[in-house]
C-alpha positions in Angstrom: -31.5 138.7 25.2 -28.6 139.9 27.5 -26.2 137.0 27.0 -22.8 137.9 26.5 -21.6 137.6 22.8 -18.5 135.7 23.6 -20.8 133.2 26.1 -23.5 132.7 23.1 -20.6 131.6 20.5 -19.0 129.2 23.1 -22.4 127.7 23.5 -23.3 127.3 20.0 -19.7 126.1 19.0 -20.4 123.5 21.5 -23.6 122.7 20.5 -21.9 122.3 16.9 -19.7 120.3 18.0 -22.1 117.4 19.5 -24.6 117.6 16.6 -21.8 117.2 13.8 -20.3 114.6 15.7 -23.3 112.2 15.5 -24.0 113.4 12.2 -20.8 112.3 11.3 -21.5 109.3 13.4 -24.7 108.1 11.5 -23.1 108.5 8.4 -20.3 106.2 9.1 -22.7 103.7 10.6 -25.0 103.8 7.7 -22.3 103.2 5.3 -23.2 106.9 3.7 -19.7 108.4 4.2 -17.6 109.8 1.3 -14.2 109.6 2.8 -12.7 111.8 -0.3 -15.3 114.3 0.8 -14.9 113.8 4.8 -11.3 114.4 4.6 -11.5 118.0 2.5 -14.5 118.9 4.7 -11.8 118.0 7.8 -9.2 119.8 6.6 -11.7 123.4 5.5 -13.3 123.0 8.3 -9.8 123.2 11.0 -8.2 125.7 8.5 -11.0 128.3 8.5 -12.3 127.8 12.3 -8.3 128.8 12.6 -8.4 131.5 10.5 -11.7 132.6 11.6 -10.4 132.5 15.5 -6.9 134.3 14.8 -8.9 137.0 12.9 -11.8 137.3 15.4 -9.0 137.2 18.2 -7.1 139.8 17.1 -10.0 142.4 15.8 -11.5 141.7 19.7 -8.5 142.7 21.4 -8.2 145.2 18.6 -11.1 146.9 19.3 -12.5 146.2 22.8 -16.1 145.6 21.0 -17.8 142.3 21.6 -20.4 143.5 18.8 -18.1 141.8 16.2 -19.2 138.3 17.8 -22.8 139.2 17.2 -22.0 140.3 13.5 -20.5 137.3 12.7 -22.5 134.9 13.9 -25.4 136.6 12.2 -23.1 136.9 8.5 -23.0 133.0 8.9 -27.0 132.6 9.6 -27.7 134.9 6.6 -25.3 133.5 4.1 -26.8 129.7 5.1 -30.0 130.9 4.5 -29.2 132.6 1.3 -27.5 129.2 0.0 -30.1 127.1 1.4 -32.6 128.9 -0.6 -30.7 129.2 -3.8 -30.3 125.6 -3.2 -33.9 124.9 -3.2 -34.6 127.3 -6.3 -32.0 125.7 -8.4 -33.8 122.0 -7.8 -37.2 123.7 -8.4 -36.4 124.6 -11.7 -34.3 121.9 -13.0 -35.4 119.7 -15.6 -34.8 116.7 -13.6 -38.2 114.7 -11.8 -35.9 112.8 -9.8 -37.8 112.3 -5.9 -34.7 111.3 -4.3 -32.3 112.3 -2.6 -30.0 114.6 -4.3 -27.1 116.6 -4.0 -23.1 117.1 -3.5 -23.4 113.1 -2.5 -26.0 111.9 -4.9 -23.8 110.7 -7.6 -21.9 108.1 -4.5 -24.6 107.4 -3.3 -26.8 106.5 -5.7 -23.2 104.5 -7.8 -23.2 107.1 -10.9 -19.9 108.9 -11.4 -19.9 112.0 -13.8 
């Protein structure tokens, strides 16, 4: 589409950034927040964006090759995709005819701990 690589991540990282915000947001309002969750999700999510920037920095710089941008942002699309869907196969085909909500959060929310 002729948008620099670097100028496309910033954006979306931006973008990210609101949208998990008042995700995060309505889920404190509503009372749906799992703060043992929240705080592991906190601390992945600094680490590898860290990790994730050094490595990116250092292979741009590297390699003078903005392509790398590109591949990585499209790794990240695939692999959701790929989850999302094994996520959806794996509740089609379990035993369970449970219509609600369900999920990493389902046990909290719903007051059964396994």
């Amino acid at each position: 589409m002729g948008i620099h690589p670097a100028v496309a991540s910033a954006t979306s990282a931006c973008m990210i950034l609101f949208t998990s915000f008042t995700a995060t947001t309505t889920f404190s309002v509503y009372g749906l927040m799992v703060p043992d969750y929240a705080a592991v999700g906190l601390v992945l999510g600094f680490c590898a964006t860290f990790i994730g920037q050094t490595i990116m920095s250092r292979l741009l710089a590297k390699s003078k090759r903005n392509s790398y941008i590109a591949f990585s942002i499209g790794f990240v699309v695939l692999l959701s995709a790929c989850l999302m869907a094994l996520e959806s196969v794996l509740h089609l085909v379990s035993s369970e005819e449970n219509d609600e909500f369900g999920g990493i959060c389902d046990s909290h929310l719903n007051g059964h701990h396994t």
